[in-house]
C-alpha positions as CSV (number, residue, x, y, z in Angstrom):
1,X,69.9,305.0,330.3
2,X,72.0,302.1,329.0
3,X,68.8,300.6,327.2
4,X,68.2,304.3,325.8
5,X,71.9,304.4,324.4
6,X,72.1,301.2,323.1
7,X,68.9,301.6,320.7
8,X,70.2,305.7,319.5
9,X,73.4,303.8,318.9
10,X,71.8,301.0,316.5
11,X,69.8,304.0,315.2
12,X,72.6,305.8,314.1
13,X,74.2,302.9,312.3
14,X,71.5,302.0,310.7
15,X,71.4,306.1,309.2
16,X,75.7,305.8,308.1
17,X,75.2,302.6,306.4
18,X,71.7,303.8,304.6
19,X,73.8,307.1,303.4
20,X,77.4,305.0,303.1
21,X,78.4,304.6,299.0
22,X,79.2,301.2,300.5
23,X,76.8,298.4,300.2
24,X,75.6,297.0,303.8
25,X,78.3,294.2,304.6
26,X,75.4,291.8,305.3
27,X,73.9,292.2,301.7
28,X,73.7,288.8,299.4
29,X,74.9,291.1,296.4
30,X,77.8,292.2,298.2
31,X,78.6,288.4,299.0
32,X,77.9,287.6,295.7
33,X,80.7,290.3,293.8
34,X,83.1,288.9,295.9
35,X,86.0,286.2,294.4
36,X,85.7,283.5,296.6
37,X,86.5,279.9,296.2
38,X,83.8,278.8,294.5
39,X,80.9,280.7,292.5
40,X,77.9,280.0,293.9
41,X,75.3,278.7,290.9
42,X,71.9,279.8,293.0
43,X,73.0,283.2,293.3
44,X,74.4,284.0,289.9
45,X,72.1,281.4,287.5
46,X,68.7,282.1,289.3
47,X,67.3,284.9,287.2
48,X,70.4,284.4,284.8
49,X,70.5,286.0,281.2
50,X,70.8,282.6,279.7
51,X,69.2,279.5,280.6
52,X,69.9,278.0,284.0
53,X,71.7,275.0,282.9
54,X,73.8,276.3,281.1
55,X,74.8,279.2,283.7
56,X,75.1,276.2,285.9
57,X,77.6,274.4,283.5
58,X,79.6,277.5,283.5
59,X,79.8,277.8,287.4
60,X,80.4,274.3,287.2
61,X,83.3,274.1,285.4
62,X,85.1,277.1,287.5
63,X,84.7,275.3,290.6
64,X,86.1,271.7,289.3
65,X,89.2,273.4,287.5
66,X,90.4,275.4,290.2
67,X,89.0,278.6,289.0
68,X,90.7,280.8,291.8
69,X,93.5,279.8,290.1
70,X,93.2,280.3,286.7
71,X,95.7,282.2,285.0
72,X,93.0,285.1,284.0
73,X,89.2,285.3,284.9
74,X,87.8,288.6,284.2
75,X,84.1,288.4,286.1
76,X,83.9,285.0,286.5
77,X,81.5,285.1,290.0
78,X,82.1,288.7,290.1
79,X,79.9,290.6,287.2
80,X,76.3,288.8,287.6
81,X,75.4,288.3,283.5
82,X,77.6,285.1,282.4
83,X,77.8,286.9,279.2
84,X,79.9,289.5,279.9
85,X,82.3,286.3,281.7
86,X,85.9,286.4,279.9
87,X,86.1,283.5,277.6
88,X,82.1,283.5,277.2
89,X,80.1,284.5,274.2
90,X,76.6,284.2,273.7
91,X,74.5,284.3,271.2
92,X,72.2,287.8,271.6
93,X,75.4,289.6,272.5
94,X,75.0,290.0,276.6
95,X,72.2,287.7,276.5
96,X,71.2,284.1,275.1
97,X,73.2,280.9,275.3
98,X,76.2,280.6,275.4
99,X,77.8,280.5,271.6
100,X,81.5,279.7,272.6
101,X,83.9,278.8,275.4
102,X,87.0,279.5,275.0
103,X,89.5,279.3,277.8
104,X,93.1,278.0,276.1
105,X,96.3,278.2,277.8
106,X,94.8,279.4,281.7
107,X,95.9,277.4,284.0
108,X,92.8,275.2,284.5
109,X,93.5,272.2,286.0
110,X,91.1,268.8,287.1
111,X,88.4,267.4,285.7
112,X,86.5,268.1,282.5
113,X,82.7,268.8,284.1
114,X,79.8,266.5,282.2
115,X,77.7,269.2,283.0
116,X,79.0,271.4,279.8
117,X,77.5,268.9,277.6
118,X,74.4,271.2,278.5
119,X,76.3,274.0,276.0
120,X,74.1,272.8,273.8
121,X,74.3,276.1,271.3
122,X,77.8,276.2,271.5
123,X,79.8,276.1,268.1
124,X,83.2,276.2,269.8
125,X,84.2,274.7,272.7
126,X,88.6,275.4,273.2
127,X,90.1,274.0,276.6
128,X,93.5,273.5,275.2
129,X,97.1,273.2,276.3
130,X,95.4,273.8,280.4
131,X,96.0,270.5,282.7
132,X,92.8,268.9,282.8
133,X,93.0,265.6,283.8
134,X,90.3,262.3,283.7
135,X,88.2,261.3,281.1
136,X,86.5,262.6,278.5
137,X,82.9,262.9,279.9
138,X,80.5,261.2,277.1
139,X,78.2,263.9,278.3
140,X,79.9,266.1,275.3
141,X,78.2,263.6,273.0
142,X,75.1,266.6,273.6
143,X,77.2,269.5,272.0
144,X,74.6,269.6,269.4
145,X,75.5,272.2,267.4
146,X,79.0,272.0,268.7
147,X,81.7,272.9,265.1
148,X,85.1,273.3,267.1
149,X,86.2,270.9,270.0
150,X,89.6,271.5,271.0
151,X,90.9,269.4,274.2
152,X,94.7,268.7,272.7
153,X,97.8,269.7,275.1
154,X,95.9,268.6,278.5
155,X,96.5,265.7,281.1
156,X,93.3,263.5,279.7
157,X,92.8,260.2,280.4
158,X,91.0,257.1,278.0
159,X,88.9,255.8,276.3
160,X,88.4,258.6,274.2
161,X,84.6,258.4,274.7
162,X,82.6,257.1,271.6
163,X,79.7,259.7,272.0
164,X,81.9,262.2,270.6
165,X,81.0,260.2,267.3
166,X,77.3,261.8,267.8
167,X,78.4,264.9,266.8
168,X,77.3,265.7,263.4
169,X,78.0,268.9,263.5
170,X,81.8,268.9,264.2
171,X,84.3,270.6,262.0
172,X,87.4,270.7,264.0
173,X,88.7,267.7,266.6
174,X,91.9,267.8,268.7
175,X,92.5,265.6,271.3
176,X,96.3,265.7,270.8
177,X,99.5,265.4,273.1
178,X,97.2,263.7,275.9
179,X,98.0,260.3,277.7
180,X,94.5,258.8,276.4
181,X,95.3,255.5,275.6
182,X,92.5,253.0,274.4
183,X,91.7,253.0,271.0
184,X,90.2,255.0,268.4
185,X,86.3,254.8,268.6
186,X,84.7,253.5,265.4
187,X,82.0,255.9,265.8
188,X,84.2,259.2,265.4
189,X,83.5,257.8,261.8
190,X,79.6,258.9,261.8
191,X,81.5,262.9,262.3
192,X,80.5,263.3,258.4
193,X,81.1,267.2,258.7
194,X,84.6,266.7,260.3
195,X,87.2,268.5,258.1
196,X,90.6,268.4,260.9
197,X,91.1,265.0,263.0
198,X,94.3,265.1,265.5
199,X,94.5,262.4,267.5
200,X,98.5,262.6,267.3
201,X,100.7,262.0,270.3
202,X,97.8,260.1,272.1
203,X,99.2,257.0,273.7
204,X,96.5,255.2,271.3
205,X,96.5,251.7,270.4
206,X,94.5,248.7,268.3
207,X,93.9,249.6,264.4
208,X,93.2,252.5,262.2
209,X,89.5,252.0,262.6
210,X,88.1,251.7,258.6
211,X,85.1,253.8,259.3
212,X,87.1,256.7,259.1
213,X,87.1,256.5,255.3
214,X,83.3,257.8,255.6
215,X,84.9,261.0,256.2
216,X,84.6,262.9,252.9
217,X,85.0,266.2,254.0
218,X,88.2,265.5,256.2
219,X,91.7,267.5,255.2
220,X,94.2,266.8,257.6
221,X,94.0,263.2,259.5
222,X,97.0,263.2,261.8
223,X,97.3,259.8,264.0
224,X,101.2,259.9,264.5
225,X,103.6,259.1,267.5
226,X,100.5,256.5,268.8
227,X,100.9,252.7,268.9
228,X,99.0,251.8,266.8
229,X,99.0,248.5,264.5
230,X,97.3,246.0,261.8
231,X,97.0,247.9,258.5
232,X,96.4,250.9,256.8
233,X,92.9,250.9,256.1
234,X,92.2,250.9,252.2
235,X,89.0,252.6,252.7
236,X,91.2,255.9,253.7
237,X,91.5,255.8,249.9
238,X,88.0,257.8,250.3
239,X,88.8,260.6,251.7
240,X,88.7,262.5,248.6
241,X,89.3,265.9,250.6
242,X,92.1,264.7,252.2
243,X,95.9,267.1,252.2
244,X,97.6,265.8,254.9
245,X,98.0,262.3,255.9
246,X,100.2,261.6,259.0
247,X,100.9,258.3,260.9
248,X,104.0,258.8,261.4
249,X,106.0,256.7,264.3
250,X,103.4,253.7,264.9
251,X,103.6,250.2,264.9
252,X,101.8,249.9,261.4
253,X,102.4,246.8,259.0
254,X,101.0,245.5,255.8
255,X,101.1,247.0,252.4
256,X,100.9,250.8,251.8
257,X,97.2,250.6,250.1
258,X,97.5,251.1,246.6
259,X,93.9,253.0,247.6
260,X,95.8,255.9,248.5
261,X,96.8,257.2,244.7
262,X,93.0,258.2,245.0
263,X,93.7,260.9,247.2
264,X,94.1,263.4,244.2
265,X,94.0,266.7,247.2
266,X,96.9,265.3,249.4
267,X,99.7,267.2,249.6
268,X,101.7,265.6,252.6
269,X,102.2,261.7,252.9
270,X,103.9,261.2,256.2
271,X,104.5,256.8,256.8
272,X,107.6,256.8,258.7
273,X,108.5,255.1,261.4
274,X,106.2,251.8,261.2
275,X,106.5,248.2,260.1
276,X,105.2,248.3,256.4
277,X,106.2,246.0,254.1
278,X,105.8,245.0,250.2
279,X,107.0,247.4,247.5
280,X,106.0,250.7,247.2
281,X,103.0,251.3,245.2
282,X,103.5,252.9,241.6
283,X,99.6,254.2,242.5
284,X,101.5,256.3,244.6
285,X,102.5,258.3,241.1
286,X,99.0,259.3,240.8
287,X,99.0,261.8,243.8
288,X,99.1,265.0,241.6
289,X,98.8,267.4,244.1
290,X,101.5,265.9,246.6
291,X,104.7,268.1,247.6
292,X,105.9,265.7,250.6
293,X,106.5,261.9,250.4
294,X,108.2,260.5,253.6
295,X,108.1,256.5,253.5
296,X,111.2,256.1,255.9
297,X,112.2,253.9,258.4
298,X,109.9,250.6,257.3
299,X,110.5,247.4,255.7
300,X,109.6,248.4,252.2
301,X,110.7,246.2,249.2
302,X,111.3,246.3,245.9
303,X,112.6,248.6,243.4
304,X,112.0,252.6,243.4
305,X,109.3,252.7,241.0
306,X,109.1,255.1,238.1
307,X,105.5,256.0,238.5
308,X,106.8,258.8,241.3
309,X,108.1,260.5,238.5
310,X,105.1,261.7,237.5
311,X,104.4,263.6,241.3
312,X,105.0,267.1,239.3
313,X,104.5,269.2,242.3
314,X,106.8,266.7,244.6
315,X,109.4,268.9,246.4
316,X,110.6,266.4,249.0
317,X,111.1,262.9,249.0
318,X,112.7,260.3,251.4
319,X,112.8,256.8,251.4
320,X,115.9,255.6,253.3
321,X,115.4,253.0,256.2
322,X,113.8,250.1,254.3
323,X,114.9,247.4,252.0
324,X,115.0,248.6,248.5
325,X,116.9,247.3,246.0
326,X,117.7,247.3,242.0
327,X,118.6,250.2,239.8
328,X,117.8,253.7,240.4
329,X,115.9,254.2,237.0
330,X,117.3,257.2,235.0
331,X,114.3,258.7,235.0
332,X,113.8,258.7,238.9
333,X,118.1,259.8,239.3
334,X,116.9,263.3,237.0
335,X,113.9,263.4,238.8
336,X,114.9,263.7,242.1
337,X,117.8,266.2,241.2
338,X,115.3,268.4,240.1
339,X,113.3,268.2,243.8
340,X,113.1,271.9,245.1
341,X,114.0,270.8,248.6
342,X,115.5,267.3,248.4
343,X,115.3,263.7,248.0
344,X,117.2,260.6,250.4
345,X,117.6,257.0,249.4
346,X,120.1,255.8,251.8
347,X,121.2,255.1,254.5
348,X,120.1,251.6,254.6
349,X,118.5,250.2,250.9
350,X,121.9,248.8,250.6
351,X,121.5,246.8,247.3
352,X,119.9,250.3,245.4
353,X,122.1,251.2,242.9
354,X,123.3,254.0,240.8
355,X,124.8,252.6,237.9
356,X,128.1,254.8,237.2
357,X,127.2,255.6,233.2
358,X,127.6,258.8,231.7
359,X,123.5,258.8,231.1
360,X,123.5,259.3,235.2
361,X,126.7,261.1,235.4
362,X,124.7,263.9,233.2
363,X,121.9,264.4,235.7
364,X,123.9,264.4,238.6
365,X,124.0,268.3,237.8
366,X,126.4,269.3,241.4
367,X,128.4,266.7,240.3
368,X,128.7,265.4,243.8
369,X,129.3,262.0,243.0
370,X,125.5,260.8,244.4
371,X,121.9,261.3,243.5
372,X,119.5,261.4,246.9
373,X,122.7,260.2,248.9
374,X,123.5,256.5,246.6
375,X,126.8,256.8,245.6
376,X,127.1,255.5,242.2
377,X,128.4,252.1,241.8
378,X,130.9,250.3,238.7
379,X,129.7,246.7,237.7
380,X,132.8,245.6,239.7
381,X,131.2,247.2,242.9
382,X,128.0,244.9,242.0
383,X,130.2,242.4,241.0
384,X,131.8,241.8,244.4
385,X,128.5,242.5,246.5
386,X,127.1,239.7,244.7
387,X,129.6,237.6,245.5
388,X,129.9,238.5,249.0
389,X,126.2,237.8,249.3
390,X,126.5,234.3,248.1
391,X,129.0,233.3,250.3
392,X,127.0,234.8,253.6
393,X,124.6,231.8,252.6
394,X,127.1,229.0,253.6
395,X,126.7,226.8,254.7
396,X,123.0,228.2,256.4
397,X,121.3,228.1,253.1
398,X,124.0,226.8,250.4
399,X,126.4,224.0,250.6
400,X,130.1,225.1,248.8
401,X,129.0,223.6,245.8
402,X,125.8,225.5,245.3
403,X,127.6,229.0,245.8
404,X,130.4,227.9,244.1
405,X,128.1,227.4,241.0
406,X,126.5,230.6,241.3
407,X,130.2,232.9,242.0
408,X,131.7,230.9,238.8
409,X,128.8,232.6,236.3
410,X,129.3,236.1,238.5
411,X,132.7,236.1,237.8
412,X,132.5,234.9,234.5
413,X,130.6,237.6,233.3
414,X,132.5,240.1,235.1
415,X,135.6,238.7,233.1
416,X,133.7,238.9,229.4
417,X,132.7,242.5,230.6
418,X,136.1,243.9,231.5
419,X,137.1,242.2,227.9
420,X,134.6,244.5,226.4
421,X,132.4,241.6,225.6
422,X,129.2,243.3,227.1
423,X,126.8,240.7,225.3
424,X,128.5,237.3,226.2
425,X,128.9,238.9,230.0
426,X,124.8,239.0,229.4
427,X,124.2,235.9,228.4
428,X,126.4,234.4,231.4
429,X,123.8,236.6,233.6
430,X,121.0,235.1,232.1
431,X,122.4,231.9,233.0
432,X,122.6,233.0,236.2
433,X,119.6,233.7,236.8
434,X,118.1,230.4,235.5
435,X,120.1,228.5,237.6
436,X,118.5,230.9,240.8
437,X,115.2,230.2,238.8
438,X,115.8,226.9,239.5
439,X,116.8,226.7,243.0
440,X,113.7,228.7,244.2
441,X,111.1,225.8,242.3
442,X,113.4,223.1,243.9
443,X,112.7,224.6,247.6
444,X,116.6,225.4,247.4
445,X,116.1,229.0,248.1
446,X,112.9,231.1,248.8
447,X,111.8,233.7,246.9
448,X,112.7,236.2,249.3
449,X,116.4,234.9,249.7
450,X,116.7,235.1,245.8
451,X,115.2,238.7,245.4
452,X,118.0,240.3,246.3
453,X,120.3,238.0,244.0
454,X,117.9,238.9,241.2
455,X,118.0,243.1,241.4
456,X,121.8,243.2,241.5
457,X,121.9,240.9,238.3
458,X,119.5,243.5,237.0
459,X,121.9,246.2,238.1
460,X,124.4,244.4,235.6
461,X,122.3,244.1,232.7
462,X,121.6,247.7,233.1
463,X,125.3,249.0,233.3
464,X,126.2,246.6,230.2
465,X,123.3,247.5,228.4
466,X,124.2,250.8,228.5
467,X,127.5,249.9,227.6
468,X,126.6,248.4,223.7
């Protein structure tokens, strides 16, 4: 009897499950529609609507970034077509390869897989502002066909590998506000298609690789807030396309290129925040198109030249922080009053001048007693700066008689001047500077001491000038 009701009893199961609207609980397809951990790849990629591989990738990647976690994943191991994933699109619609994966801001977190290098008819690929973490796999380098790549706002690790430089295809590369460090490949210069490079915020470091300039199609090349050194590559000069140059906050030093007044697109030209010296290009003035000029923070040189008057779209200009020095001409005092948005000299660029002459005092149209924050300055202001200076080289540089020499034809002229003898206070200038002339050729002072010396006598002659 017990044998009897032990097999009716597996009998009638067997009827209630048949007739149940439940699958069996044994069933691989009911396994299969359940979240779990991890998707399995042999159950959802054998027989897949798009080839294995990259079903595989796909699996792949949801069981190295913590999928179970993510912040939203709409059939991921639960609908069987990969298509019809959240974050998947494929090329036929529900079918084909996968066209584009993107899964920003979702909470993924761990490695980047290799395997989706096997995306290989993928035009975008967007995992950004997730917490990935490691490298880059150089297995991306087989994106073929690959037009967006978007990494930035993650936990990445460097090198940033240089078989990202195989894709030819690539429109669109951020690897932003990630701790790579290493350097920038040379071979992201082969990316001939590229149009939007961020590498900013990047912990990167060595040179502004020169190959870059191959990139005739780029618009906006942002390398800022790195550590990055040596020079600015002239053969950026070539990026004909180019509206927005950033590298800001590095450790950059050399010359501004004179090769960038080429860049007849470029609208912004962010420098601040590095080591460049010399003066500042008057190429610079050739940069029709440009709204934004930011060369702050550096040790530029020189005087403010005039050729930045001819920036007629210029809205913004700053150039305090460096080491400037002479007259303000008149032309660049009525230029920057006109800028839509604003224009800053100082502070620092302590021996600029504004020469206080009704010419200036015309253009300064608030009347608030400065043009891009220089105060404007009498003769006797320049007068006494001068002298201070010479005295701060004894006895270092000058012995007493040497500076004495030099203060006697400072004040000198300052006297003829304040007699109204503007061209006799000239002469004594000119003497002036023959005598510092002479001192630089005798080893006595070097250039660079003298310069300074040179534009305040400069400043005089102006404000005299302008005084016959």
């Amino acid at each position: 009897m017990s044998i009897r009701l032990t097999a009716l009893t597996l009998a009638s199961a067997i009827i209630l499950t048949a007739c149940s609207d439940q699958p069996p609980p044994t069933s691989p397809r009911a396994i299969a529609l359940k979240p779990s951990f991890s998707i399995d790849a042999g159950t959802f990629c054998t027989g897949a609507t798009m080839p294995v591989a990259e079903c595989a990738a796909l699996v792949t990647l949801y069981n190295t970034t913590n999928g179970p976690a993510w912040a939203s994943k709409s059939g991921w191991g639960v609908t069987p077509n990969p298509c019809e994933w959240q974050f998947v699109d494929c090329t036929k619609g529900d079918h084909g390869s996968v066209s584009a994966l993107n899964i920003a801001g979702n909470n993924l977190s761990g490695p980047i897989p290799p395997a989706l290098g096997a995306l290989t008819h993928a035009t975008s690929i967007q995992l950004y502002n997730n917490h990935l973490s490691g490298s880059i796999p150089a297995a991306l380098g087989g994106l073929a066909s690959v037009e967006i790549l978007y990494l930035a706002k993650n936990e990445l690790t460097g090198p940033i590998a240089p078989e990202l430089g195989t894709l030819t295809t690539l429109k669109r590369l951020t690897l932003n506000e990630n701790p790579l460090g290493g350097s920038i490949p040379a071979s992201l210069g082969n990316l001939t298609s590229l149009e939007y490079l961020y590498l900013f915020s990047a912990q990167l470091s060595g040179s502004i690789p020169a190959s870059l300039g191959n990139l005739t199609k780029l618009k906006v090349l942002w390398l800022g807030d790195n550590a990055l050194s040596g020079a600015i590559p002239p053969a950026l000069g070539n990026l004909v396309a180019l509206e927005d140059l950033n590298l800001v906050v590095n450790a950059l030093s050399g010359p501004i290129p004179p090769e960038l007044g080429n860049l007849a697109s470029l609208t912004n030209l962010w420098l601040s925040g590095n080591q460049l010296t010399g003066s500042i290009p008057a190429a610079l003035g050739n940069l029709g198109a440009l709204e934004f000029l930011d060369l702050t923070s550096n040790m530029l040189t020189g005087a403010i030249p005039e050729a930045l008057t001819q920036l007629s779209n210029l809205k913004w200009l700053h150039l305090w922080g460096n080491q400037l020095s002479g007259v303000i001409p008149l032309a660049i005092a009525a230029f920057a009053e006109s800028l839509e948005v604003g224009c800053l000299i100082v502070p620092d660029n302590a021996e600029v001048y504004l020469p206080d002459l009704p010419a200036y005092r015309a253009v300064d149209a608030p009347s608030d007693g400065h043009i891009c924050g220089v105060p404007f300055s009498s003769a006797e202001d320049i007068g006494e700066d001068t002298v201070d200076d010479i005295d701060d080289l004894v006895p270092d540089v000058l012995n007493e008689g040497q500076a004495n020499a030099l203060e006697t034809k400072i004040e000198n002229a300052m006297e003829k001047a304040a007699n109204g003898q503007y061209n006799a206070a000239i002469n004594q200038l000119q003497a002036f500077l023959t005598q510092l002339t002479d001192m630089v050729a005798n080893g006595t002072l070097t250039p660079a001491q003298a310069a300074p010396f040179i534009q305040q006598v400069e400043s005089l002659i102006a404000i005299w000038t302008g005084m016959l």
